[in-house]
Biopython code that builds the backbone (N, CA, C, O; Angstrom):
import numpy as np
from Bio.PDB.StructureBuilder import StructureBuilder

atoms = [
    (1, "UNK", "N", (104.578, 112.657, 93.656)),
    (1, "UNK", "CA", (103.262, 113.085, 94.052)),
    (1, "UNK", "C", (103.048, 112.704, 95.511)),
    (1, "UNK", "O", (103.420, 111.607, 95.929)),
    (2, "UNK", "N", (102.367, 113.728, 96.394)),
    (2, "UNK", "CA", (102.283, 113.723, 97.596)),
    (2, "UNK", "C", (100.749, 113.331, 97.779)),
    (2, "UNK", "O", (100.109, 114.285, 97.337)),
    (3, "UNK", "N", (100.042, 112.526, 98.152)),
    (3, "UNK", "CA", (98.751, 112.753, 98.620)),
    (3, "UNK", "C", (98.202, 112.195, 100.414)),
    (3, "UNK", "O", (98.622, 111.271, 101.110)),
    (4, "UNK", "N", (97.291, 113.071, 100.632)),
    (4, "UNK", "CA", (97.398, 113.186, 102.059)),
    (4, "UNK", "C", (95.287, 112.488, 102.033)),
    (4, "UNK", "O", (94.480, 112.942, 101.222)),
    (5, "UNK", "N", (95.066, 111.841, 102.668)),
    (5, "UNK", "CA", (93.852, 111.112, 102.970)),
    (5, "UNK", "C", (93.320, 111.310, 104.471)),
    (5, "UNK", "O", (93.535, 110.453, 105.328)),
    (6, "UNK", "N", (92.654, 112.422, 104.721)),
    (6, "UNK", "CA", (92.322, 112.836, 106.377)),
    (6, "UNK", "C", (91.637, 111.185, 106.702)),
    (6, "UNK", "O", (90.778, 110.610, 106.034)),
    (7, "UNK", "N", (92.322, 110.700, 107.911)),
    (7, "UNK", "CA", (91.773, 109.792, 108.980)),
    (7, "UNK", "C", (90.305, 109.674, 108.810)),
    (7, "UNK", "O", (89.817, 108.768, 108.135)),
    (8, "UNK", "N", (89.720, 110.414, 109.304)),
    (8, "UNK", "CA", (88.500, 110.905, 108.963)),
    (8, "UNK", "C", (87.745, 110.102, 107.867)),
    (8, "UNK", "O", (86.893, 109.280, 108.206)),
    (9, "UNK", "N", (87.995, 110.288, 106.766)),
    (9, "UNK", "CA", (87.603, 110.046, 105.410)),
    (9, "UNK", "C", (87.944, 108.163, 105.298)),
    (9, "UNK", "O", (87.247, 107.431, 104.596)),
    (10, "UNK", "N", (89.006, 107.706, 106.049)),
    (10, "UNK", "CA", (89.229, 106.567, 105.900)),
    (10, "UNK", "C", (88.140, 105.733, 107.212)),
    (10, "UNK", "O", (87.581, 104.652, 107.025)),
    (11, "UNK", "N", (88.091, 106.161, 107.884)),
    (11, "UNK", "CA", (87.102, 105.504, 108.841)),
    (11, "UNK", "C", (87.833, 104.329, 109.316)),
    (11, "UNK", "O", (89.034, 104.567, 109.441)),
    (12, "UNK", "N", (87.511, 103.211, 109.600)),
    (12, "UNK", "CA", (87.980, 102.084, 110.338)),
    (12, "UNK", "C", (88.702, 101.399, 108.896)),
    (12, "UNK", "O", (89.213, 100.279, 108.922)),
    (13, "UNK", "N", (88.675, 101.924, 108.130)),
    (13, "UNK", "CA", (89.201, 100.942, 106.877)),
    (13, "UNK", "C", (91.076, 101.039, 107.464)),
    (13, "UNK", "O", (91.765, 101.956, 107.911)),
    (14, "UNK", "N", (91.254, 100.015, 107.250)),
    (14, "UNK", "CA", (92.806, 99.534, 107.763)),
    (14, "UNK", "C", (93.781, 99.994, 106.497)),
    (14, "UNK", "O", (93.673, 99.041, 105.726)),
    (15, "UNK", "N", (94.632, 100.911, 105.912)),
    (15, "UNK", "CA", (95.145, 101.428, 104.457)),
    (15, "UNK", "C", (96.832, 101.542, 104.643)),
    (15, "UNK", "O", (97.224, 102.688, 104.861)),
    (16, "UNK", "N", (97.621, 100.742, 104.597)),
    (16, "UNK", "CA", (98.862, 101.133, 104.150)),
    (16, "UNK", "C", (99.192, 101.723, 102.972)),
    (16, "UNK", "O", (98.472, 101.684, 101.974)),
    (17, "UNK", "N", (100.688, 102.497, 103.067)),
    (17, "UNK", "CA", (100.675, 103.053, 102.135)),
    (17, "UNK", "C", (101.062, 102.039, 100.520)),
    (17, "UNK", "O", (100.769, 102.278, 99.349)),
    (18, "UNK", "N", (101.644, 101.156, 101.007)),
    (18, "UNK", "CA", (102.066, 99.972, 99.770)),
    (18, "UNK", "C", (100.831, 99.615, 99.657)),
    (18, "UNK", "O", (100.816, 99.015, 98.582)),
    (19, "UNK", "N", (99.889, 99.601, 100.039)),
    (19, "UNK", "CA", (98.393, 98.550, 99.905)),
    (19, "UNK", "C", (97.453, 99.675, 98.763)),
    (19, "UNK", "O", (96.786, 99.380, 97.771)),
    (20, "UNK", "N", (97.721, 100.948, 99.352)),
    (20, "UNK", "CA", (97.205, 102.521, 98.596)),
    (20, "UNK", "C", (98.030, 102.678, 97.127)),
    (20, "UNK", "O", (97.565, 103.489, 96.326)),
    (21, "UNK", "N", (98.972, 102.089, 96.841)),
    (21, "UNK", "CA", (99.993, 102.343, 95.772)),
    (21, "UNK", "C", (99.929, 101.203, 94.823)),
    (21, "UNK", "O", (100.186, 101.228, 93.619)),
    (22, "UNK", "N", (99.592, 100.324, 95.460)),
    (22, "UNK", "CA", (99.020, 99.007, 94.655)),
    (22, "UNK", "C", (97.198, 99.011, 93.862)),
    (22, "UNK", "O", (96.786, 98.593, 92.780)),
    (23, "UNK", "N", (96.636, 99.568, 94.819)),
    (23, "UNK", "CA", (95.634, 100.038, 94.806)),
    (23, "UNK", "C", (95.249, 100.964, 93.427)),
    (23, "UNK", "O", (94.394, 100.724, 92.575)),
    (24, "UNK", "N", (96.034, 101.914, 93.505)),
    (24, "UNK", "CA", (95.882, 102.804, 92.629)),
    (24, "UNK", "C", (96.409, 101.931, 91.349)),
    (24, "UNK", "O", (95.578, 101.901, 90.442)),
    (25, "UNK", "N", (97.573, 101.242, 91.100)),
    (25, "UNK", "CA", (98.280, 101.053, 89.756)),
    (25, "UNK", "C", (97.196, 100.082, 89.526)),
    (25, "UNK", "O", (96.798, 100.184, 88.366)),
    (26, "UNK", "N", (96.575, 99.187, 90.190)),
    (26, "UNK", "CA", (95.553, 98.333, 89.640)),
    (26, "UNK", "C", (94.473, 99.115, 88.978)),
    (26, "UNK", "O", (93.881, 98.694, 87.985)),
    (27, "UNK", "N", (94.232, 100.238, 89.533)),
    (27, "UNK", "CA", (93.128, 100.610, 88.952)),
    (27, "UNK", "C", (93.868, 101.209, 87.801)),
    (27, "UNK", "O", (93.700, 100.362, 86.924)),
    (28, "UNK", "N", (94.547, 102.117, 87.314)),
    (28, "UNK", "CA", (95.414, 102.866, 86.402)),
    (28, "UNK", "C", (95.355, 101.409, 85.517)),
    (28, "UNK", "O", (95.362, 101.810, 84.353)),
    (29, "UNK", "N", (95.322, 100.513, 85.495)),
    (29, "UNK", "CA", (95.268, 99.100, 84.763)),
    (29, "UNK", "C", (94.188, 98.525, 84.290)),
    (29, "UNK", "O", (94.065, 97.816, 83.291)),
    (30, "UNK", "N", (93.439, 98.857, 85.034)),
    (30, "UNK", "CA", (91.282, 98.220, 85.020)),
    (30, "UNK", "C", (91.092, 99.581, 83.972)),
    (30, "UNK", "O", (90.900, 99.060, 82.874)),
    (31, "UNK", "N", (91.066, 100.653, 83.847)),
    (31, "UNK", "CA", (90.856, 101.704, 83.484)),
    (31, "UNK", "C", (91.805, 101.440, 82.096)),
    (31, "UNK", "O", (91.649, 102.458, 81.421)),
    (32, "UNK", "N", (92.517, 100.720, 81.538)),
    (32, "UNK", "CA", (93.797, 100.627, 80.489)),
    (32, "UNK", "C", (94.087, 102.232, 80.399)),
    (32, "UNK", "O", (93.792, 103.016, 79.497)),
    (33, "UNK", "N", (94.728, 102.447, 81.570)),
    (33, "UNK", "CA", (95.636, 104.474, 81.461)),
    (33, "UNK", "C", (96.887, 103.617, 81.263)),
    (33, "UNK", "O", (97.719, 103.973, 80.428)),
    (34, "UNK", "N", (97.074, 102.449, 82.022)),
    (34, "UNK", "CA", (98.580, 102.229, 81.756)),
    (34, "UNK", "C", (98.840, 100.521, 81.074)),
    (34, "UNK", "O", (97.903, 99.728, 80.980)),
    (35, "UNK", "N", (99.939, 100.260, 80.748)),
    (35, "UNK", "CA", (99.999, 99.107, 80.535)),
    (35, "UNK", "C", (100.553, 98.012, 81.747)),
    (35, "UNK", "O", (101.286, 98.548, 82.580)),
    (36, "UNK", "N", (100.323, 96.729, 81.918)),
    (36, "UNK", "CA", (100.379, 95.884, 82.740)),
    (36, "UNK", "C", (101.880, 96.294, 83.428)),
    (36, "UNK", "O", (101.851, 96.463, 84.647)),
    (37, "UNK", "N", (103.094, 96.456, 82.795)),
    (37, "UNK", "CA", (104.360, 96.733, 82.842)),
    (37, "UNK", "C", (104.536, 98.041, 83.732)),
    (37, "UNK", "O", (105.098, 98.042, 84.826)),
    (38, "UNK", "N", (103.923, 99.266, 83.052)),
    (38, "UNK", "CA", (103.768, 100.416, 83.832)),
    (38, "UNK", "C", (103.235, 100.288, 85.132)),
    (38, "UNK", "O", (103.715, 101.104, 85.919)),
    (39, "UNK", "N", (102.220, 99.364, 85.704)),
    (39, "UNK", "CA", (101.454, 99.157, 86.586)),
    (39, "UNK", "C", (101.910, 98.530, 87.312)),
    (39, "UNK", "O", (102.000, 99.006, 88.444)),
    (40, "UNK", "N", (102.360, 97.351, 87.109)),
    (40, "UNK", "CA", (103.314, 97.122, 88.093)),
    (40, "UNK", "C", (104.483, 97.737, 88.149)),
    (40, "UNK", "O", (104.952, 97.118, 89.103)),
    (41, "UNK", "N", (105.526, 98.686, 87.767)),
    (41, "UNK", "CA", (106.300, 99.201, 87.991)),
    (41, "UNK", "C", (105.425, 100.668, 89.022)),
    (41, "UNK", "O", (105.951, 101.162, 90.019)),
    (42, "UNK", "N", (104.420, 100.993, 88.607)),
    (42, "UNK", "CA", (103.725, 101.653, 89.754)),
    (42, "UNK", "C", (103.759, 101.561, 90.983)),
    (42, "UNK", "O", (104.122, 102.334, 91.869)),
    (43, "UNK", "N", (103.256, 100.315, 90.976)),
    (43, "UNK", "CA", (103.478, 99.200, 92.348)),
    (43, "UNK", "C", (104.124, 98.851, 93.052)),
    (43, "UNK", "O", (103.907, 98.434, 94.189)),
    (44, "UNK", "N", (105.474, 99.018, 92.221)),
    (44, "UNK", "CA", (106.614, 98.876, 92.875)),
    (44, "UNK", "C", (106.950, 97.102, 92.801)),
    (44, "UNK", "O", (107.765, 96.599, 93.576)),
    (45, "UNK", "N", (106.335, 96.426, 91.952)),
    (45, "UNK", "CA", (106.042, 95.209, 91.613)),
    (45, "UNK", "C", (106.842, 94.392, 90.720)),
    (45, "UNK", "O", (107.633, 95.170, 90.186)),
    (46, "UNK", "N", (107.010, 93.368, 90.345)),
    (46, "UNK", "CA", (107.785, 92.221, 89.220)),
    (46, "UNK", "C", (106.456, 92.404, 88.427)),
    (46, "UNK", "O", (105.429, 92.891, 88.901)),
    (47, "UNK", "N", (106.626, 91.930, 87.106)),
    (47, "UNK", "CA", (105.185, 92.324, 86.617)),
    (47, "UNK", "C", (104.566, 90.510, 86.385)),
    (47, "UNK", "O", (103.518, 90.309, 85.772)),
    (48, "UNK", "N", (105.353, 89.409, 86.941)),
    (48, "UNK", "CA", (104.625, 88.456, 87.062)),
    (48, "UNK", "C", (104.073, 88.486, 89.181)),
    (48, "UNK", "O", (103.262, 87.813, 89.818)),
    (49, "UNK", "N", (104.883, 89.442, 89.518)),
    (49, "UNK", "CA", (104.111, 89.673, 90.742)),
    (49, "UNK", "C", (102.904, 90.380, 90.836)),
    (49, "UNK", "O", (102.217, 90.118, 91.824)),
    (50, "UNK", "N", (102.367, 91.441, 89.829)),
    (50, "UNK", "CA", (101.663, 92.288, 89.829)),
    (50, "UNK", "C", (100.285, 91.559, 89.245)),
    (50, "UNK", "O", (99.125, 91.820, 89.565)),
    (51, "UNK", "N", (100.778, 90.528, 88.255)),
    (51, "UNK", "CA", (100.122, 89.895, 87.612)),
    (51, "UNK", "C", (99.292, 88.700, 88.643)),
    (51, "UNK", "O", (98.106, 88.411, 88.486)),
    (52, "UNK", "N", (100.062, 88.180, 89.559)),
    (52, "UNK", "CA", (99.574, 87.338, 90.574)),
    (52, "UNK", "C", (98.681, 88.282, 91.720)),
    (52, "UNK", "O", (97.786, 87.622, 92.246)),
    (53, "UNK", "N", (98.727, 88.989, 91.953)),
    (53, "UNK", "CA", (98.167, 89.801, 92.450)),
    (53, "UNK", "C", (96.487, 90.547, 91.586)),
    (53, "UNK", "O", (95.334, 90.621, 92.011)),
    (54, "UNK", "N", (96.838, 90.783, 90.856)),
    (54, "UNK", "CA", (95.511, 90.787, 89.795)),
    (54, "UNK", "C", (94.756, 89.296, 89.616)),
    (54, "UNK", "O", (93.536, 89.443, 89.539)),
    (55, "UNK", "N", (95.182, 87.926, 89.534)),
    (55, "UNK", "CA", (95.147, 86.781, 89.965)),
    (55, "UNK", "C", (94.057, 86.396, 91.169)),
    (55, "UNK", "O", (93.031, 85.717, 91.221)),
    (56, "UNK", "N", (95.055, 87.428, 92.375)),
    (56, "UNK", "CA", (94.566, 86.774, 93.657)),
    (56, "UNK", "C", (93.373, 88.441, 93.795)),
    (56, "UNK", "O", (93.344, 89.007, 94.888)),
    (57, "UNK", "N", (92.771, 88.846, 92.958)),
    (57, "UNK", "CA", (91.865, 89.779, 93.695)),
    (57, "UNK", "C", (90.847, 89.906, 92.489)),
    (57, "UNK", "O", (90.000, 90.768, 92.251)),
    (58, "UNK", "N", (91.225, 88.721, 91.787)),
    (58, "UNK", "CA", (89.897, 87.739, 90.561)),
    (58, "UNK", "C", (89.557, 89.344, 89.451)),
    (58, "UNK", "O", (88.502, 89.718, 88.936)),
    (59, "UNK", "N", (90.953, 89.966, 89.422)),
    (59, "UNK", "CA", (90.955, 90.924, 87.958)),
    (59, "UNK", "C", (91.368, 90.011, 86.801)),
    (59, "UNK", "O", (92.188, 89.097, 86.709)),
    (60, "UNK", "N", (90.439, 90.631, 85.883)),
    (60, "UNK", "CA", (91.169, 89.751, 84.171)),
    (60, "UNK", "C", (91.828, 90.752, 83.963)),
    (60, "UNK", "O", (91.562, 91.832, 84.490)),
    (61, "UNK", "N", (92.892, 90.546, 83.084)),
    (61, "UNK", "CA", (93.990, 90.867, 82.991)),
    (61, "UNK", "C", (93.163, 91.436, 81.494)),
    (61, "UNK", "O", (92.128, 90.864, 81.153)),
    (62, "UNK", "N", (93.783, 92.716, 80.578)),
    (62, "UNK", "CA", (93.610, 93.406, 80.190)),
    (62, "UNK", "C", (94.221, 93.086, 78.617)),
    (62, "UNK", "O", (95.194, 93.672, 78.143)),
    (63, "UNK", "N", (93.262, 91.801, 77.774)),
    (63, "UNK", "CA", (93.858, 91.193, 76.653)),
    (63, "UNK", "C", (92.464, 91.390, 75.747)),
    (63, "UNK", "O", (91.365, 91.465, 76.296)),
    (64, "UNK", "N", (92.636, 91.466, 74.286)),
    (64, "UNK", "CA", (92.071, 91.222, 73.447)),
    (64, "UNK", "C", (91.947, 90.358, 72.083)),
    (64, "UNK", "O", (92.523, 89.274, 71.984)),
    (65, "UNK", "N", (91.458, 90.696, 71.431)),
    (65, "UNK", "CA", (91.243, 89.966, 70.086)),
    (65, "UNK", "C", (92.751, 90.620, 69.191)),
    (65, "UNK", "O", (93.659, 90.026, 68.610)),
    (66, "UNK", "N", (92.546, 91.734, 69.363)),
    (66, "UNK", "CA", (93.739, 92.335, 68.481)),
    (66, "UNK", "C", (94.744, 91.625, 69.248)),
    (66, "UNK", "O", (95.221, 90.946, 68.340)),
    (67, "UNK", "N", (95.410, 91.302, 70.304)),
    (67, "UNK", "CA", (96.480, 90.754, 71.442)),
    (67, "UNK", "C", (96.721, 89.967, 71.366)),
    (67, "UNK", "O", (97.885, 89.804, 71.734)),
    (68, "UNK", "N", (96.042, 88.760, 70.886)),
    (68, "UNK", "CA", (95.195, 87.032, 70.280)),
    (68, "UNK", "C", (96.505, 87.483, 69.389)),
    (68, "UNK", "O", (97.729, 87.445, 69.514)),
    (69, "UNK", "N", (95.434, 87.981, 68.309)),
    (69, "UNK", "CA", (96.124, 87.608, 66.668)),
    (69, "UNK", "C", (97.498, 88.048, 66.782)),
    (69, "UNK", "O", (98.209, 87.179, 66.276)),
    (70, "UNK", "N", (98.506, 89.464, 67.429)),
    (70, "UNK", "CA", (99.266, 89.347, 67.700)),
    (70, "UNK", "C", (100.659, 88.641, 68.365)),
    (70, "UNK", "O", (101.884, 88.705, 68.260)),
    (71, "UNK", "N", (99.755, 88.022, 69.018)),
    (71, "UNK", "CA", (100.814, 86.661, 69.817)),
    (71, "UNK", "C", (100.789, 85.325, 68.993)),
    (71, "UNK", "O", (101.451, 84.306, 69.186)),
    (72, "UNK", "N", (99.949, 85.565, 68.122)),
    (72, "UNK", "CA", (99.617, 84.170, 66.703)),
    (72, "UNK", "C", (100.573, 84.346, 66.191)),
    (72, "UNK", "O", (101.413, 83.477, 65.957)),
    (73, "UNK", "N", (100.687, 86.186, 65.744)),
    (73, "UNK", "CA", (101.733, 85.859, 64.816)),
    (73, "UNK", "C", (103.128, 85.815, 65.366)),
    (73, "UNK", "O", (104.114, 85.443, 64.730)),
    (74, "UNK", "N", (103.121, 86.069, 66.125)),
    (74, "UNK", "CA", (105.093, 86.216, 67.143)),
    (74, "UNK", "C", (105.053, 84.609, 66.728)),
    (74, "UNK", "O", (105.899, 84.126, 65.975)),
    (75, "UNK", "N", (103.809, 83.724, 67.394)),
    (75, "UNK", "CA", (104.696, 82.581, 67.397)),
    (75, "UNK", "C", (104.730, 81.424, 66.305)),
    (75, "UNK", "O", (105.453, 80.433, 66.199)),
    (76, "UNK", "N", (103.464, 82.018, 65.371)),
    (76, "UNK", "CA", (104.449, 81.494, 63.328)),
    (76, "UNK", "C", (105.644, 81.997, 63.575)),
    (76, "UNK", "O", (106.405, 81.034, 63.667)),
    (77, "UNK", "N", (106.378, 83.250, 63.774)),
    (77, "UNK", "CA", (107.366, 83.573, 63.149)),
    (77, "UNK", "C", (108.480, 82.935, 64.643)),
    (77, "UNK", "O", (109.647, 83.128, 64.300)),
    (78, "UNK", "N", (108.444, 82.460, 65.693)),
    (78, "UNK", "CA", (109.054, 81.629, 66.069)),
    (78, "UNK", "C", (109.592, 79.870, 65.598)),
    (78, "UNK", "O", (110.638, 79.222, 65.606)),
    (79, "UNK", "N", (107.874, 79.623, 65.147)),
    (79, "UNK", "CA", (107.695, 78.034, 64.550)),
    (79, "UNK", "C", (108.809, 77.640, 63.614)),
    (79, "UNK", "O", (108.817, 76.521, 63.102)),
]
sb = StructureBuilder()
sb.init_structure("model")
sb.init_model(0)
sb.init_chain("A")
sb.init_seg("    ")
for serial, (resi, resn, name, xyz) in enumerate(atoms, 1):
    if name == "N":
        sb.init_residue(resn, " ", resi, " ")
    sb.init_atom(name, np.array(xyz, "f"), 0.0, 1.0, " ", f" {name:<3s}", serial, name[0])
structure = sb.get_structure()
């Protein structure tokens, strides 16, 4: 995918394109379109890098109650 952003439209805002690509997979993530994994592979990211990065720009990370009881049970069946 090609996308083109006229100057114009960006105004004095300072936008690389890695900063625009990060940008987007975070949101594709806030929005749950993708999973944490997908998103940082969006990013072009490690997904404990992507994760530090969600970290350092004070996003919660995208967990629930169903996610809870799931990781309960992985780790009975580790115990």
């Amino acid at each position: 995918m090609t996308l083109t952003i006229p100057s114009e439209r960006l105004g004095n805002i300072e936008l690389n394109e890695r900063d625009a690509v990060v940008d987007i997979a975070i949101g594709l993530y806030k929005r749950e379109q993708v999973s944490l994994g997908r998103a940082a592979e969006i990013a072009g990211m490690t997904s404990p890098a992507f994760l530090a990065e969600l970290g350092r720009r004070r996003i919660p990370i995208n967990y629930d109650g169903d996610d809870l009881q799931a990781d309960l049970k992985t780790l009975k069946k580790l115990s």
